[in-house]
C-alpha beads as a LAMMPS data file, in Angstrom:
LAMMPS data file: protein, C-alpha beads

80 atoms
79 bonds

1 atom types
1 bond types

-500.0 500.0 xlo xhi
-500.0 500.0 ylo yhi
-500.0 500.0 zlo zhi

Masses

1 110.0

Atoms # bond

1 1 1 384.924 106.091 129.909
2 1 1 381.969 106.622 128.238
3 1 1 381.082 105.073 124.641
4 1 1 381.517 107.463 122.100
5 1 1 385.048 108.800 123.987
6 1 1 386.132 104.766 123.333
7 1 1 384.700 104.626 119.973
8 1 1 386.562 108.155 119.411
9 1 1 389.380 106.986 120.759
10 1 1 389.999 104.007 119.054
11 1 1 389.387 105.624 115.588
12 1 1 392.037 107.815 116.525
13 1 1 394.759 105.070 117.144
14 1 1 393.412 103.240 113.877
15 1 1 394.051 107.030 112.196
16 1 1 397.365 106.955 113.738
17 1 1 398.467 103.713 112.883
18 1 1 397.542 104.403 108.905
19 1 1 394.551 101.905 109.156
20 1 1 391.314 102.354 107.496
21 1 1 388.747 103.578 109.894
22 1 1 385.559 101.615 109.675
23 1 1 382.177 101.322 111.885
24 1 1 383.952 97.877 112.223
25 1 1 387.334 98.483 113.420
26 1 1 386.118 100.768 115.708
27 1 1 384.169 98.361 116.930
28 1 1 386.495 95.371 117.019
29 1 1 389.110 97.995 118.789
30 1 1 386.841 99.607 121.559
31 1 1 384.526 97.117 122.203
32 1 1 381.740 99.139 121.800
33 1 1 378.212 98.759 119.696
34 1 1 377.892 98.750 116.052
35 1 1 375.577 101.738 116.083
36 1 1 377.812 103.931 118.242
37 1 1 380.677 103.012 115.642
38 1 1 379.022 103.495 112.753
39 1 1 378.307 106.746 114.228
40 1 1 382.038 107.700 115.046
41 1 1 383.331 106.643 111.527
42 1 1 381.036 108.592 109.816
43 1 1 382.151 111.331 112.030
44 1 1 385.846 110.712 111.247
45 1 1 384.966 110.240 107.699
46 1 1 383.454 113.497 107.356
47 1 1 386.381 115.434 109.227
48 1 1 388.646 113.805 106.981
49 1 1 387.127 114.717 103.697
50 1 1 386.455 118.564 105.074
51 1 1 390.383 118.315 105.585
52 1 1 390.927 117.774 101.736
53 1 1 392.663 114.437 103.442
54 1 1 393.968 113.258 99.774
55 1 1 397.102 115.450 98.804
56 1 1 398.066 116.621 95.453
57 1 1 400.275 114.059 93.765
58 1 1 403.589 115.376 93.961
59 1 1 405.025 117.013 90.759
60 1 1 407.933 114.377 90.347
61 1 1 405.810 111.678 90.713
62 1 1 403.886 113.133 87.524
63 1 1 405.601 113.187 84.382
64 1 1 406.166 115.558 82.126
65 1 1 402.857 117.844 81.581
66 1 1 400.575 115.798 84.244
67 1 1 400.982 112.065 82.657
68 1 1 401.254 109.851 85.250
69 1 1 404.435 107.326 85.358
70 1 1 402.568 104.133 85.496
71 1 1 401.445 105.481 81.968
72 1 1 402.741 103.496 78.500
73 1 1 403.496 106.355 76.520
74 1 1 405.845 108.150 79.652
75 1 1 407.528 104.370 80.190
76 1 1 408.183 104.107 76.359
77 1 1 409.608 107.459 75.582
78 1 1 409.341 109.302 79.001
79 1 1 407.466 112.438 77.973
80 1 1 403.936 112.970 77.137

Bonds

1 1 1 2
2 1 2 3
3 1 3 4
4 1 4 5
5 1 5 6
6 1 6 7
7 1 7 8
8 1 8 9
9 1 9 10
10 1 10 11
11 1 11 12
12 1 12 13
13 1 13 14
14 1 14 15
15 1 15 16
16 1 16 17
17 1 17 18
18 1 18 19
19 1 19 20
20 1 20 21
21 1 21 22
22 1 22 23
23 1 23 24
24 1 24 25
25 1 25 26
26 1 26 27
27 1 27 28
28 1 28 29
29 1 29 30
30 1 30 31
31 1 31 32
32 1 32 33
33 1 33 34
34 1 34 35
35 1 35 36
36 1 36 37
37 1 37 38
38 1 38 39
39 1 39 40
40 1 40 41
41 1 41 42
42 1 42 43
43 1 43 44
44 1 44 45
45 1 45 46
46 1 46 47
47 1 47 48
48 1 48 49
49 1 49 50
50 1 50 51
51 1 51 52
52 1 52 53
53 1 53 54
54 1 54 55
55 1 55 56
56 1 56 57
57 1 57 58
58 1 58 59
59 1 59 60
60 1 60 61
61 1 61 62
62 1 62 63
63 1 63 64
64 1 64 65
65 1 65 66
66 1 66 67
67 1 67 68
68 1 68 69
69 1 69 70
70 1 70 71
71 1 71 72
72 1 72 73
73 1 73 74
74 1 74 75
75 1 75 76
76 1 76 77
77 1 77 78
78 1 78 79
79 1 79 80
């Protein structure tokens, strides 16, 4: 297996797994250089932001007209 299809590979399974992909994780994970990881998460990192990889915060997690839960006017008198 060449390099960058370890490097890719392991980014993948870090993706998978819900872990943050970094030059050094992939690293760590396929055992491959720094540069050729650095490489492959700014690959991955790119992809992901094309995606639009951050959703929308759902509309019930959002109170009222957009104010967020966690704020102190929506905890004190739950509208905004």
């Amino acid at each position: 297996m060449v390099a960058d299809e370890k490097a890719l590979a392991a980014a993948e399974i870090l993706a998978a797994a819900g872990e943050t992909v970094t030059a050094r994780a992939v690293r760590e994970r396929s055992g491959v250089r720094m540069a050729v990881a650095t490489e492959v998460a700014r690959t991955r990192d790119a992809a992901a932001a094309a995606q639009g990889a951050v959703p929308e915060v759902a509309a019930p997690v959002r109170g009222g007209t957009g104010c967020d839960l966690r704020c102190p006017r929506w905890a004190a008198v739950k509208s905004c």
